[in-house]
Steps between C-alpha positions, in 0.01 A plus 500: 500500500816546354787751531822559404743735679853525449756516793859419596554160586736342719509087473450321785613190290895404376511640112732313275601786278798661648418850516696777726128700496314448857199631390316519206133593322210269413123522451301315782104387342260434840212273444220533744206343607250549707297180398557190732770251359504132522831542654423743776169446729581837596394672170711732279825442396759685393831415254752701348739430140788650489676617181868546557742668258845573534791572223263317226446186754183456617400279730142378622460478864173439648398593822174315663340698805413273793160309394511533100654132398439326911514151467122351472636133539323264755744311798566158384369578119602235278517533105463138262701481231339195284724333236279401254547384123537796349661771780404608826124559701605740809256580756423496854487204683231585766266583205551195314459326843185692536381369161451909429586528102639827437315690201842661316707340308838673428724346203854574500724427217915467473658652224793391276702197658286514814262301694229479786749564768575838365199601633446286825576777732339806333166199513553437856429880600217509303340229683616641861341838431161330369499139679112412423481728156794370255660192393797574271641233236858534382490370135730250378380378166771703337830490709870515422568394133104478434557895494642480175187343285298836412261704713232342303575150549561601901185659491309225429657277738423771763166507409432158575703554810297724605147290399614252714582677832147636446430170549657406832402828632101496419421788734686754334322736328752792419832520314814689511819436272869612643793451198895562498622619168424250255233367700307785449446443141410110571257640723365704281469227175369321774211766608467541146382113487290471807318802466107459466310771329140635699204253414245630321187493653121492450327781532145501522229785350197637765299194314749233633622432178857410420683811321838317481538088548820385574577137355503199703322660761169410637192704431448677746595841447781662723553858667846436627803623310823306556890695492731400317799220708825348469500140532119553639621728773487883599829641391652714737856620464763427256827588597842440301878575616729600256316360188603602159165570354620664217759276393881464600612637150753803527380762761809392728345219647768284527778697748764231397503660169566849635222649274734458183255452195739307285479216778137556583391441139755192516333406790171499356636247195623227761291532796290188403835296517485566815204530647306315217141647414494739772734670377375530128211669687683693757663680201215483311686301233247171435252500167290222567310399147555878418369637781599829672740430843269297783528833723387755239228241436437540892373843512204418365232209485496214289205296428567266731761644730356841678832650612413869576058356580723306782729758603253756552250295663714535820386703771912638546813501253792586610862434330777612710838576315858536554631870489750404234539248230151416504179593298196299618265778508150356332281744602468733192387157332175509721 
């Protein structure tokens, strides 16, 4: 249940603006359970979001009742972190021991000038909270000045990444994909590459006979209908930070430029000095053999890339944004 009441508030915390005003007005949303959480044997929980404003500042505070967020971790848990060929395997070292393969597989991906370290942190909570569930890989196939060849060209290399740490990890049998700004759009060619359509099947009349034969299958006729994968697993959530789905052209994305369109549209002309390919498709600049800008070309399928089959086959989207010089919003697109 949730609620939203609106009271004075008096901070219990040091605020940095320098204000003379003691007090001042906020709104106050309560989310209640009554269901038992993961976090609290006890059942229920109970957490509170407070929305601060004062002389046009606004400030987020959030306020988490006894129970809602209580630490889940195990005494003397320890969390892997595997340096492998191309990034980082981290899981938990008593389930490895164990020889207990974990059945999700969460991808995360750097953006521009990043690497697998940029993540390492965010990956070892992950594994804490779900010890014997997840194993998280922190991609490295495109890192620092690799950033700067094209999403497509990244998204390829990401999607072999990605077929080979299905290989080391033979268990797994879901996937989830976590991106930072440009990585979100790698992740996506990337999706776009690896995703596998549903498999037709054979369905068979009340006289046993075949009503639809798949090819290179055996005779026999088949009931069972298959869904459709990413890299031949279940995918679950995709998740981006930041990304600039729509492009990076005008729409003061770049604060540096103070929103000024004569420099934005200058921008636009020399970004690929810069940045190289990304950023003919950041702005949306690049005309490969004629063709429309790679990220226009993204919002729909081609015949052999299935950008928006892949994006939608996931279970969860979710794109979070900044609140200003930022438009990454993707969802009107699905």
């Amino acid at each position: 249940m949730i609620t939203k009441i609106k009271q004075p508030f008096k901070p219990r915390i040091p605020i940095s603006i320098s204000t003379s005003v003691t007090q001042f007005s906020g709104s106050v949303l309560s989310f209640s359970s009554k269901s038992k959480s993961r976090f609290d044997n006890k059942g229920g929980s109970n957490c509170r979001l407070l929305w601060v404003d004062e002389s046009g500042k606004m400030e987020l505070l959030r306020k988490l009742s006894r129970g809602c967020l209580r630490n889940s971790l195990k005494k003397g848990q320890k969390v892997e972190i595997e340096s492998v060929n191309d990034g980082e395997d981290v899981f938990d070292a008593a389930s490895a021991k164990a020889k207990l393969q974990p059945e999700h597989l969460v991808v995360m991906v750097n953006g521009l000038i990043g690497s697998s370290a940029d993540w390492r942190y965010a990956a070892e909570q992950f594994v804490k909270r779900l010890p014997d569930k997840i194993v998280v890989h922190c991609s490295e196939c495109n890192y620092s000045r690799l950033t700067f060849d094209g999403v497509d060209r990244m998204g390829e290399r990401l999607a072999k990444e990605v077929e080979d740490v299905i290989k080391r990890w033979p268990g797994v049998r879901k996937i989830s994909f976590v991106a930072h700004s440009l990585g979100g759009l790698v992740a996506r060619y990337a999706i776009g590459r690896l995703y596998e359509p549903p498999m037709k099947t054979e369905v068979a009349d009340l006289n046993g006979s075949c009503l639809v034969r798949e090819e290179n299958v055996s005779d026999q006729c088949h009931k069972q209908s298959t869904e459709e994968t990413v890299a031949g697993l279940e995918p679950v959530n995709f998740i981006t930070v930041a990304t600039p789905h729509l492009g990076s052209r005008g729409h003061k994305q770049l604060p540096l430029l103070c929103g000024l369109p004569l420099l934005e549209k200058g921008a636009s002309q020399t970004a690929h000095w810069i940045v190289g390919r990304s950023g003919k498709h950041l702005f949306l600049t690049d005309k490969d053999n004629g063709k429309p800008p790679l990220l226009l070309r993204m919002v729909n399928d081609s015949d052999d890339l299935k950008f928006m089959s892949g994006l939608r086959s996931f279970k969860r989207r979710v794109a979070y944004a900044n609140a200003n010089y930022d438009l990454d919003s993707y969802t009107d697109m699905l």
